[in-house]
Each structure stands twice: as C-alpha cells, then as structure tokens.
C-alpha positions as a printed Julia matrix, in Angstrom:
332×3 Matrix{Float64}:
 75.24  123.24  150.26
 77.77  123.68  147.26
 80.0   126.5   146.87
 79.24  128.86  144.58
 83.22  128.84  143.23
 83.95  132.39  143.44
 87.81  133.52  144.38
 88.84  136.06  146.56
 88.08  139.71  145.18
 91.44  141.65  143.99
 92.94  144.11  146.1
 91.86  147.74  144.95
 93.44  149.22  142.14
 95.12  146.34  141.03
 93.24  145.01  137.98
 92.09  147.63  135.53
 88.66  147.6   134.73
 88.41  146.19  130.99
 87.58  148.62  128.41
 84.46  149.32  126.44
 86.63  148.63  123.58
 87.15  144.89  124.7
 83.55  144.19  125.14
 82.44  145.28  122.09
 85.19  142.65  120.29
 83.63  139.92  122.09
 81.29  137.47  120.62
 77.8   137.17  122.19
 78.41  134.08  123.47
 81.45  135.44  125.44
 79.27  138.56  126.27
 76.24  136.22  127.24
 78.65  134.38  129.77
 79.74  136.97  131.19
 76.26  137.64  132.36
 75.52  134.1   133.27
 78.58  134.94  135.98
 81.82  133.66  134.11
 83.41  130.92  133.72
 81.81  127.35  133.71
 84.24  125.34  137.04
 86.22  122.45  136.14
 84.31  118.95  136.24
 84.46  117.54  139.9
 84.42  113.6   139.43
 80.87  112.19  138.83
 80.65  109.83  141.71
 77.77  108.12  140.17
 75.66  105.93  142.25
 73.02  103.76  141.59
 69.62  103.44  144.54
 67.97  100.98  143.34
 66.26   99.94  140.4
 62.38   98.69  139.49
 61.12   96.51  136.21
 58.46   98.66  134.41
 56.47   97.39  131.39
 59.1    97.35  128.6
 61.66   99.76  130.69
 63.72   99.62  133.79
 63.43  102.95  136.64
 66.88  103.31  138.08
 67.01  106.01  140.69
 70.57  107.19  140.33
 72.81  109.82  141.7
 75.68  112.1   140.5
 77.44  115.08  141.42
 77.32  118.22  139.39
 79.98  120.27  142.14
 81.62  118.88  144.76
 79.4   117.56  148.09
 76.27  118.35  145.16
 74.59  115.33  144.28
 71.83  115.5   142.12
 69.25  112.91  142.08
 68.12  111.49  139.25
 65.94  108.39  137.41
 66.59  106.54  134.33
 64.55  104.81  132.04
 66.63  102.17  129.99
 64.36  100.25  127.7
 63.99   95.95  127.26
 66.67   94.98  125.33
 69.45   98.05  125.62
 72.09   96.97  127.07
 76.36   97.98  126.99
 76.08   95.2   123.51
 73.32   96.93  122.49
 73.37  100.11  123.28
 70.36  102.93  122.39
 70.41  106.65  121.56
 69.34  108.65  125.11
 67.54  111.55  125.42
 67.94  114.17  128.93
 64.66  114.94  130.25
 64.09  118.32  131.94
 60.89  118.58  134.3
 58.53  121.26  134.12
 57.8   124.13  137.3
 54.05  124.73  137.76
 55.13  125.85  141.34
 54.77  122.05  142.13
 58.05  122.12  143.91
 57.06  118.82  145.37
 57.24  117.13  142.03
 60.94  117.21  139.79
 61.88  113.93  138.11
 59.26  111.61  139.29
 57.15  113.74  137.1
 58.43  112.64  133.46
 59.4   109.36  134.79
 55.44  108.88  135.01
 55.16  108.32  138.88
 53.16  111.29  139.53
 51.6   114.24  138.61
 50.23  114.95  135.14
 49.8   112.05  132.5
 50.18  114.46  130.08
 54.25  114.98  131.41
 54.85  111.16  131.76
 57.23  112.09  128.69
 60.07  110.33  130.04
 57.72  106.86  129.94
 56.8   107.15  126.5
 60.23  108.2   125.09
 61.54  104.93  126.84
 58.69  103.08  125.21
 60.3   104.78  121.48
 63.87  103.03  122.55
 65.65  105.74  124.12
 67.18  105.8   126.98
 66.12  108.84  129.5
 67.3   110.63  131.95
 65.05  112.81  134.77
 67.16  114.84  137.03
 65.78  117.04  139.97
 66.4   120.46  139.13
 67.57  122.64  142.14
 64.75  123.41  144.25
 62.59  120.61  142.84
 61.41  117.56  144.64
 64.82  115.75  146.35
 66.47  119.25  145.99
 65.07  121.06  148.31
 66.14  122.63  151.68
 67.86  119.56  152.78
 67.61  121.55  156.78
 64.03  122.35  156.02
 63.95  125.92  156.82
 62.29  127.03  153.51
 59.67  125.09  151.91
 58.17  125.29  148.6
 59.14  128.6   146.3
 60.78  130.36  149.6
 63.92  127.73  148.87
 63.76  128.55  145.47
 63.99  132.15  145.69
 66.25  131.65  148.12
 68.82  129.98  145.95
 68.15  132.2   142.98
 69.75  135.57  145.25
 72.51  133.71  146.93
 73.85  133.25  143.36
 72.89  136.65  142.66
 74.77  138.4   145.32
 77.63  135.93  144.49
 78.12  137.46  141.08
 76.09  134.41  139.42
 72.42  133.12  138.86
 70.11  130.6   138.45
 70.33  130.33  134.91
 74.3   129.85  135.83
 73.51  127.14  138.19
 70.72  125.54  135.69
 73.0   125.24  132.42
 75.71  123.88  134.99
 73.1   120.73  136.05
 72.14  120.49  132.78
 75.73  120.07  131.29
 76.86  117.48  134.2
 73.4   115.22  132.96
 75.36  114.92  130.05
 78.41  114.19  131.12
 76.29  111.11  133.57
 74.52  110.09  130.25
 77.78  109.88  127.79
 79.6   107.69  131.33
 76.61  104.83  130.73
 77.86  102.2   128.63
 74.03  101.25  126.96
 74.4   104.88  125.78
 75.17  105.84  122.62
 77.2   108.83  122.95
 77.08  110.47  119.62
 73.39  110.23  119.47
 71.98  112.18  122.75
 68.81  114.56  122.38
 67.57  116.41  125.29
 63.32  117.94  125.91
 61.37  119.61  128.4
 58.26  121.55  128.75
 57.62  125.05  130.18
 60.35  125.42  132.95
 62.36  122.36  131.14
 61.88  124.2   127.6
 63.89  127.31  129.11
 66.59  124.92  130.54
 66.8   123.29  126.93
 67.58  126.37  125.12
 69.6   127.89  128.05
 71.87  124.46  127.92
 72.13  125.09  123.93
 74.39  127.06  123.3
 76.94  125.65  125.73
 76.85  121.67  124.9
 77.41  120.65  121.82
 77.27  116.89  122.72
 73.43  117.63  121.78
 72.48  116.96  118.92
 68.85  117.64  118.72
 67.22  119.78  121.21
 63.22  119.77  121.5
 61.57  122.52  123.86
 57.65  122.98  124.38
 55.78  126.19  125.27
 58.1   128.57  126.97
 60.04  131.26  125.18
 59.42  134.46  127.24
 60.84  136.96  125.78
 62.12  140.03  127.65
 59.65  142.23  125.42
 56.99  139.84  126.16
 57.86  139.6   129.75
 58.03  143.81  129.97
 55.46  144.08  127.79
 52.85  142.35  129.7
 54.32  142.87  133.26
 55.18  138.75  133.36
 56.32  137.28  136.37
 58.41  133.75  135.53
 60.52  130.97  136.45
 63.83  132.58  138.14
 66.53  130.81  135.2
 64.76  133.36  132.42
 66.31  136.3   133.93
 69.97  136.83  132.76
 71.34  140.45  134.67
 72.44  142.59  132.03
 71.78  140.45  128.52
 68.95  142.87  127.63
 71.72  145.07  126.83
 73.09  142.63  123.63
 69.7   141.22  122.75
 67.08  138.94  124.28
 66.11  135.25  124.65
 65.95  134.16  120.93
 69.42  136.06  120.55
 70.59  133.3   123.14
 68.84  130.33  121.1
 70.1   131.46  117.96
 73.25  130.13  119.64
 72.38  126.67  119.21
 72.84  126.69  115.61
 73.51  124.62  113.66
 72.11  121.84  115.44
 68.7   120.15  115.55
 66.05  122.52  117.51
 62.21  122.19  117.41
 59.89  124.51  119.4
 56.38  124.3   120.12
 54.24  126.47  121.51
 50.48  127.31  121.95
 48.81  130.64  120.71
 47.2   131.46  123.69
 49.99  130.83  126.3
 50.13  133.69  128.59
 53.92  132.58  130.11
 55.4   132.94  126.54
 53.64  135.99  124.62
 52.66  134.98  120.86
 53.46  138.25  119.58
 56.85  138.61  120.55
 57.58  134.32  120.12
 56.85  134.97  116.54
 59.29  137.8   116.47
 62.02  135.68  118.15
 61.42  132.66  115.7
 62.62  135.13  112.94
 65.49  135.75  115.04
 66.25  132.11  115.45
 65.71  131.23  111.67
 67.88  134.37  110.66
 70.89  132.45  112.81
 70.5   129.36  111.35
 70.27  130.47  107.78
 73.97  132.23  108.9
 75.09  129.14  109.74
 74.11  126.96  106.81
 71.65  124.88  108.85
 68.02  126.55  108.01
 66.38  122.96  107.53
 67.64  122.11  110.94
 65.52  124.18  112.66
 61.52  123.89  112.85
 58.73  125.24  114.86
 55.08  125.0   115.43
 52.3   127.4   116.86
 48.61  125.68  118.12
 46.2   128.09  117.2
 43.79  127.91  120.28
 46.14  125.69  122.58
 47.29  127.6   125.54
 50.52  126.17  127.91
 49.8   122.07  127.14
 51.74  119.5   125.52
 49.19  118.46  122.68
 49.18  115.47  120.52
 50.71  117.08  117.55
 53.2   119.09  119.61
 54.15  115.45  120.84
 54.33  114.11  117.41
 56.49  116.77  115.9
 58.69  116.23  118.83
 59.09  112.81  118.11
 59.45  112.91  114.42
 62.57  115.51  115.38
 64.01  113.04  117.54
 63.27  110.14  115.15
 65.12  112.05  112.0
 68.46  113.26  113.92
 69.31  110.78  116.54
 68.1   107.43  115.03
C-alpha cells in the first residue's frame, strides 16, 4: 500500500495559522487544491512494464504496468492500432472506466473484454486510429485489496477515509492516477505527444473533469453523463461515487466552478435528461457556469454540450458521435 506523502505535523505554536486575508487572494484553483489536500508529490520514476501483449482485429491489447507513487503500480491495457508504430506514430486518447458498483470490472471494461458492449469504447476508438489507454482506477478490478480483507465497495470506502483522515481524498488520489496515465502515454514512442485526448463515462466523466484543470497536456477532454452537482446532490439527497466529494469546496463554488477550470481547452459533455446520478436541473445551471468561463477566456467555441431528451445514464449513438466528431476536430 502507497503512502499517502504527508510530513510530520509542526510542533504547536510554531506556524501561524494563515489569515483569512491570504485565502481570499488566492485563485480558485489554489483554493480548490487546497481542498483536494495540497500539493501534487514529485513524479516517482514510471517503471513501466509491459505483461504481455495479444493481436486483436486491426489493434494490439498490451497489458502494461506503471507506477503512479512509489511501490504503486497501476495496471493498465493499451490498444495501439495496425499500422502505428514509433515511424508512424498516432494521436492517443486516456480512457477512464466507468463504476456501476462493478468493482470486479476496471480496464477490461473499455478495452472490450467484458462487461457492457455499449463501454467497449476503448475498442472502437482504436478502430478510429488512436491509440488508448485503460487504467484500473483504485479499487477497480486489479486494484483491489491486494490481502483480500475487503471485497467489493468495503475496499473502496475503505481507501476513500484513509485519505480522508490523512488530510487528502479520493478525488486527490484520482486526479493523481489520472495525471501519471499521462505521463505513461507521452513516454510511448507511437504516441504523439502534442495530440492526447482523454473520455470516460459516469465514474470516468467525473475523473475527466476532475483531471482538467490540472493537466494541460490534454487537449480535448470528452465526459458522458455525470456532472452531479452539489445542489443536485443536496437537493435530491444523492448518494455517489466517493471522487465527487471535495471537503470544503462548497464554500468557493461547486462542480462546474471546478470544470470551468479547464478552459480554454477542448471539452464536450453529454448527458441524458432523465439521469438521476447527475440532476438535469442543476447540469443546465452548471453548463452556464462552464460557458461563462470559457467566454472569459476567449475560447467559447471550444466548448460544446449535449442533453438527450428521454435518455437516462447511457452512452447513445449520438452522444458517441458528438464525442467523436470532438476528438476528430482537435486532435487529428
């Protein structure tokens, strides 16, 4: 198990607390990682390893590993279409699985090995010429209790309080994965480094637009069905995924505050009307948000969205063609 990376607490008395005066100068992406838990740790080396590989039609599976802290592998497949190669190498595209409380299923998901057809994203993005990336997120599939103690959600839970008490959380932990996928995807030679996209649905959605803000080697970011709102979420008494909850954010704004941050690069969101995990009334509210921040920052045709009237928490066919026409127009 990693360490969470927190020092030894200062003796008493010997740091003033900061002032109310300070906080208020800060930006709210300074006050937004302070709640995350501080600081992001210096890069521990990759270590990448490569398990083995399989020929699919038109793409290779190559189950991979890489370490996001020290002693912290995360597993991970990749999808590298015919024909890309370090001479010819292809735009890439990180691939964040969804939750469903399937705890059993993480990367294998996307990488169209099991579960839903419908989430065999990673397999038809491959097909389109990018390369992919599906990591396990913590919890998931080859990340869970590796002493098998907890199963299922208890792990889960479990992880989200011992960053709590530790001064961090998941959502910490989450954009900290995310950002070290990156870093794997930029070390791959048949990847083109100034091209790199990243998607996910439900679960993955809220890791896209948590990772944002934070990783600018993105340059088009696609998330489908899941913006909860904190307004939504009290508003309807909605219980959800552990990385949605930032302690004390609701104090400088809520989720589409945090989006907003993305600006001004690419972002697409889809969602459905009747979705009961991300509440239509206050999504519509947080898409003005959003567009308000890009029109700040010069980029209003840079962000998009669509609503399904009738479509509840699915990843239709037009939600999956406006996602590829986003990646299509900014990283090809």
């Amino acid at each position: 198990m990693t360490s969470l990376g927190i020092g030894a607490a200062s003796q008493a008395g010997a740091v003033d607390s900061p002032s109310l005066s300070k906080f208020s100068e800060e930006s709210l992406q300074q006050k937004l990682l302070r709640c995350l838990g501080g600081e992001w740790p210096d890069p521990c080396e990759l270590r990448p390893r490569s398990v083995k590989s399989e020929q699919a039609d038109g793409y290779r599976l190559e189950w991979v590993e890489y370490e996001v802290e020290t002693d912290d592998p995360v597993p991970a497949i990749v999808l590298v279409p015919d024909g890309v190669s370090a001479q010819n190498p292809a735009p890439a595209i990180a691939l964040w699985h969804q939750h469903n409380g399937q705890w059993h299923l993480g990367k294998s998901e996307p990488a169209g090995l099991a579960g839903d057809p419908m989430h065999h994203t990673g397999v038809a993005l491959a097909k389109l010429g990018y390369v992919v990336l599906c990591p396990d997120a913590l919890g998931f599939e080859a990340r869970q209790d590796p002493e098998k103690k907890l199963t299922g959600g208890a792990f889960e839970r479990y992880e989200f309080l011992r960053y709590l008490v530790s001064g961090k959380n998941m959502a910490w932990k989450n954009i900290l994965d995310c950002r070290r996928a990156i870093d794997y995807l930029v070390s791959r030679p048949e990847v083109r480094a100034e091209k790199i996209g990243c998607y996910g649905h439900s679960m993955g959605s809220t890791h896209t637009w948590l990772v944002g803000p934070w990783e600018p080697r993105l340059k088009c970011l696609v998330g489908n069905c899941c913006l909860p709102t904190y307004a939504g979420i009290h508003r309807t008494k909605l219980l959800h995924c552990f990385p949605n909850f930032i302690p004390g954010f609701l104090q400088y704004g809520d989720t589409p505050d945090i989006v907003g941050l993305i600006a001004p690069r690419a972002l697409h969101l889809n969602f459905g009307e009747m979705d009961r995990g991300s509440p239509i009334e206050e999504v519509r509210e947080g898409i003005k948000t959003i567009a308000a921040a890009y029109r700040q920052a010069g980029a209003e045709d840079r962000f998009s969205h669509y609503i399904e009237s009738g479509s509840s928490h699915v990843l239709s066919e037009e939600m999956w063609r406006r996602t590829r026409e986003c990646f299509k127009r900014h990283l090809q």
